[in-house]
C-alpha positions in Angstrom: -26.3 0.2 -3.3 -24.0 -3.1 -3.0 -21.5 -2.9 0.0 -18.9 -3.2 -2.6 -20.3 -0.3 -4.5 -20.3 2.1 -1.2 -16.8 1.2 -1.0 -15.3 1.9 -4.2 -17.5 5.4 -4.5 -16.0 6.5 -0.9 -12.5 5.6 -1.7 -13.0 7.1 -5.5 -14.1 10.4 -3.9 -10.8 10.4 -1.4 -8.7 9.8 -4.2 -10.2 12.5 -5.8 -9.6 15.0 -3.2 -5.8 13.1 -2.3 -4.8 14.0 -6.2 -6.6 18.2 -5.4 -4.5 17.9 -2.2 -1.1 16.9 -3.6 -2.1 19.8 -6.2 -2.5 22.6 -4.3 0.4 22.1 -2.1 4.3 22.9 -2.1 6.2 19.7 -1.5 9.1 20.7 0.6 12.3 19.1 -0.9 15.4 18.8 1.6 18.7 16.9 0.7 18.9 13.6 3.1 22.8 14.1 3.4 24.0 11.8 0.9 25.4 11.7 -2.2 26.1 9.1 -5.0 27.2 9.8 -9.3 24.3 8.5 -10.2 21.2 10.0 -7.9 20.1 12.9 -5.6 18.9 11.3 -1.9 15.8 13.8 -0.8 13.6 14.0 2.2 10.4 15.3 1.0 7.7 16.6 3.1 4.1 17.1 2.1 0.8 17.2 4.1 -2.2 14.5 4.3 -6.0 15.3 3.8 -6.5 16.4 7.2 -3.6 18.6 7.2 -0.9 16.3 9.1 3.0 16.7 8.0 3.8 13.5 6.2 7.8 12.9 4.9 8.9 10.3 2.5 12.2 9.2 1.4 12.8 9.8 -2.5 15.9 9.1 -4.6 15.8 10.9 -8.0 18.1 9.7 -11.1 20.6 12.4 -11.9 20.4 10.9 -15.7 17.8 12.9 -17.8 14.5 11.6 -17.8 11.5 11.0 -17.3 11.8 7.9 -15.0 9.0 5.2 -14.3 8.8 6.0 -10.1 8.4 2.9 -8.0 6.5 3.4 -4.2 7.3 1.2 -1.8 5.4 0.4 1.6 7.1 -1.4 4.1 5.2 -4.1 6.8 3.7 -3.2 9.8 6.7 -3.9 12.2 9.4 -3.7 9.9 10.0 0.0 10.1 11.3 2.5 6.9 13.8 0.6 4.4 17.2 2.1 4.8 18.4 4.3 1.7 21.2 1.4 0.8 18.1 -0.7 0.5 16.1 1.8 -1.5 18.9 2.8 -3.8 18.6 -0.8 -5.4 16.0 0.3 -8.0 18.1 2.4 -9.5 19.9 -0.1 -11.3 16.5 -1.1 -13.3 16.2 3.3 -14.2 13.6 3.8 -11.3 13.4 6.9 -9.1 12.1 5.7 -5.8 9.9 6.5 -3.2 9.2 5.4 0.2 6.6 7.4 2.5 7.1 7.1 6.4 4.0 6.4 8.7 2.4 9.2 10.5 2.2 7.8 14.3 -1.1 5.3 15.1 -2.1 2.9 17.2 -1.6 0.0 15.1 -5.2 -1.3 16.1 -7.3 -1.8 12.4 -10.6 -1.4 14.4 -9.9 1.7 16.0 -12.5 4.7 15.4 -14.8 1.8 13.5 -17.8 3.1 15.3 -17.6 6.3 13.3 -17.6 4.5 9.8 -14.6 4.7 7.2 -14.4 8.8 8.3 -13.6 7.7 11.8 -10.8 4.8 10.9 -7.3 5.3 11.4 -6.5 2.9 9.4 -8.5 4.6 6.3 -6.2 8.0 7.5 -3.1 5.9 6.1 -4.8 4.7 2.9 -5.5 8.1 2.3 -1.9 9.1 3.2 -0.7 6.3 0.6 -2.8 8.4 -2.1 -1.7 11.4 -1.3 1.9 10.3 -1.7 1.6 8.5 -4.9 0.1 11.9 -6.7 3.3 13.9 -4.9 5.7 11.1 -6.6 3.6 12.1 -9.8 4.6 15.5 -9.9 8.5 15.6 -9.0 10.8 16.1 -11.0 12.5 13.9 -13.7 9.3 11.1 -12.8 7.0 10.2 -15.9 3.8 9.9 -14.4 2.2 7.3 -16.4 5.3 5.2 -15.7 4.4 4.5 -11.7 5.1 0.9 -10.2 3.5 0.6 -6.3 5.1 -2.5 -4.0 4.1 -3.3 -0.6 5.2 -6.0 1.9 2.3 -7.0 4.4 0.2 -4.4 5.7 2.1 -2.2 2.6 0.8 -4.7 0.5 -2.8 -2.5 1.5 -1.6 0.9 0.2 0.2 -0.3 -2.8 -3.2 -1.9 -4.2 -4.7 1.8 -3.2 -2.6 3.2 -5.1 -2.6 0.5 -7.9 -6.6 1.1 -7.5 -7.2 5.0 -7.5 -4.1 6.5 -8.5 -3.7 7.2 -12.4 -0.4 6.3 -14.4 -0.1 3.0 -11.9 0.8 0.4 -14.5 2.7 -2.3 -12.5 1.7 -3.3 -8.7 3.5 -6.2 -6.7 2.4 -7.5 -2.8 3.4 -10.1 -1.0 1.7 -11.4 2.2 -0.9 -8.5 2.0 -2.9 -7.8 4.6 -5.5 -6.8 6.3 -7.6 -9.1 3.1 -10.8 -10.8 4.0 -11.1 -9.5 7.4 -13.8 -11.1 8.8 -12.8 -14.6 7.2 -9.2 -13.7 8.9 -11.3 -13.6 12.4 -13.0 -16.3 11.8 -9.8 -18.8 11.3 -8.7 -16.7 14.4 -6.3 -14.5 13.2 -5.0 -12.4 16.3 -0.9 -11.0 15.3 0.1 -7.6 13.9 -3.3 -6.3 11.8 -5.3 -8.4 13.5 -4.4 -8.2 17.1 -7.1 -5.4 17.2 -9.9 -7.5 15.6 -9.1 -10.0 18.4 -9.1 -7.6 21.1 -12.0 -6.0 20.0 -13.9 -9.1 20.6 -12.5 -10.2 23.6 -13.2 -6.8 25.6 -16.0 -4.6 23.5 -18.4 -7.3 22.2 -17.6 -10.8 23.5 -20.9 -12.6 22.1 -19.9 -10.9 18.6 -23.4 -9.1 18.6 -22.0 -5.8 16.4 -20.1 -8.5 14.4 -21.7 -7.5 10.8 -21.6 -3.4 11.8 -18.0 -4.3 12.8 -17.0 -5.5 9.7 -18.7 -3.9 7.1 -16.6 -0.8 9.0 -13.9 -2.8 8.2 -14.1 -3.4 4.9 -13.4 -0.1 3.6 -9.4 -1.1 4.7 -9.9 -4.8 3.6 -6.9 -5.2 0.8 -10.0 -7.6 -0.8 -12.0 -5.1 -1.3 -9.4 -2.6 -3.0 -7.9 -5.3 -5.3 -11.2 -5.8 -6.5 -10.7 -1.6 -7.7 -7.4 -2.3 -9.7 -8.1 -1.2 -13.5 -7.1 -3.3 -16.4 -4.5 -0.7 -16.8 -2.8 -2.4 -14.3 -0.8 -5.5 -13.8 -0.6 -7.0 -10.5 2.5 -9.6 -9.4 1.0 -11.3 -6.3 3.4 -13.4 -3.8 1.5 -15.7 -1.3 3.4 -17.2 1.3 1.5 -20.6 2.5 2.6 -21.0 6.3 1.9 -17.4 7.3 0.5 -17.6 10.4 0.2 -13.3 10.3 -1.6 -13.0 6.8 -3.3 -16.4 6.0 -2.5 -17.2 2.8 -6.8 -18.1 2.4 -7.1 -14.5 3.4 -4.6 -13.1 0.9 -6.2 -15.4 -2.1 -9.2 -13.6 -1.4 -7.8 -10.5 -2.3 -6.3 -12.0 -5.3 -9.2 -14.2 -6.8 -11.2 -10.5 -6.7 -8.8 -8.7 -8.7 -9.9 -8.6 -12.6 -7.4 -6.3 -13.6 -4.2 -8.7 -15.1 -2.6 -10.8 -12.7 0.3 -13.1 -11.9 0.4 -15.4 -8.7 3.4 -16.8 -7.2 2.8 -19.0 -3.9 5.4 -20.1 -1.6 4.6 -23.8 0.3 7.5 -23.4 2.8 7.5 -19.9 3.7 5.8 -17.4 6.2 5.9 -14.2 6.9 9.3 -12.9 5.2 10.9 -11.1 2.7 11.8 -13.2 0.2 14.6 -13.6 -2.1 12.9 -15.1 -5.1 10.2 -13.1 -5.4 12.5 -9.9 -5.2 14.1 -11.4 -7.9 10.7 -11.4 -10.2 10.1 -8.0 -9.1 13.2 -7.5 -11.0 11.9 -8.6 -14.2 8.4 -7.3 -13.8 10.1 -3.7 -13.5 10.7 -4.0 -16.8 8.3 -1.6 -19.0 9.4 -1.7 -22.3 11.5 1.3 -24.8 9.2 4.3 -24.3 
């Protein structure tokens, strides 16, 4: 079996066992304080495939549904998006949701000796699967109406998602990343996902002599290799920034040149690694699904 094959059947089996997990489970639903006309704010706890407590932020339309549900993933150093933040989507009839991080090291390579089992990295793809099957299942949220958004390393668990999770019909990254690990390494990528990659070489295995084990470790949390998963069900808005020094944007158009599901690409010559006004402002339009 194909590298690429091994990978899609391990991650299809996780997802398989994230959607029985969200099933057999009682979401705990607590009210986050706030209040607004037009939306309850809720902090709802749920537990990952290996049992750890994991909470995400959820705003649910008080208007009678059912709602499309976007999930969004914020970047690696950016921390959770702020509830005047989230409550944006409403305006386009979403209810939101935005998991939290369970605590890691931040090092991609970490537990790599021990295969995609043994990554903590994979822990949080799993995580984003579980999540987007609990958003599935609360109240007043159509689950064939999901929309997954991610901004740098979130740009990784919304394509999961996009990938394994059913009633995903809209996905938009920008500045994904991990994508094309080894090629990142290899134009010396070192900041944020990859500082690990870099470490790895310069204190386990300096003359690169595990480099193919390494990676092929790797490449069951390579956002290439779970774009390439994304059904044709799904339609992917893609936003590549070309002076990002954290995601190459080669890296990132390797994720996108193996996704065969429908696609849009929107490239940025004079920007890094940012949020981006314009392309929030596409995201507005591609929210749009259409009268039910």
């Amino acid at each position: 079996m194909a590298a690429s094959q091994k990978i899609a059947a391990y991650w299809r089996g996780r997802a398989e066992k994230a959607a029985r997990c969200a099933a057999a489970q009682e979401v705990a639903c607590a009210d986050a304080g706030l209040s607004t006309p037009v939306a309850d704010y809720r902090v709802i706890a749920y537990r990952g495939l290996d049992g750890t407590e994991l909470r995400a932020r959820a705003i649910l339309p008080k208007a009678p549904g059912p709602h499309p549900c976007i999930l969004v993933w914020h970047d690696l150093d950016r921390g959770a998006r702020g509830w005047f933040q989230l409550t944006r989507y409403l305006a386009a009839g979403y209810a939101v949701v935005h998991p939290e991080y369970r605590r890691w090291t931040r090092d991609l390579s970490a537990g790599w000796q021990d295969g995609p089992e043994g990554l903590e990295a994979a822990r949080l793809v799993e995580d984003a699967l579980v999540a987007a099957h609990v958003a599935r299942a609360l109240p007043g949220v159509d689950p064939e109406r999901l929309f997954t958004h991610g901004e740098g390393f979130g740009g990784l668990f919304a394509l999961a998602a996009a990938a394994l999770v059913p009633g995903v019909a809209r996905c938009a990254v920008v500045n994904a990343m991990p994508a094309d690990v080894r090629g990142a390494w290899e134009r010396g990528a070192s900041s944020l996902a990859y500082e690990g990659v870099y470490r790895h070489f310069r204190e386990e295995d300096p003359c690169a002599e595990q480099a193919d084990e390494f990676f092929s470790a790797l490449a069951y949390v390579d956002a290439a290799e779970l774009a390439a998963l994304v059904p044709q069900s799904c339609e992917v808005l893609d936003g590549i920034c070309l002076m990002d020094d954290v995601a190459p944007a080669e890296t990132q158009r390797a994720a996108y040149d193996r996704m065969a599901c429908p696609k849009r690409l929107v490239t940025y010559p004079k920007y890094a690694h940012e949020r981006l006004n314009d392309f929030e402002n596409r995201l507005l339009s591609f929210m749009h699904f259409g009268e039910r």
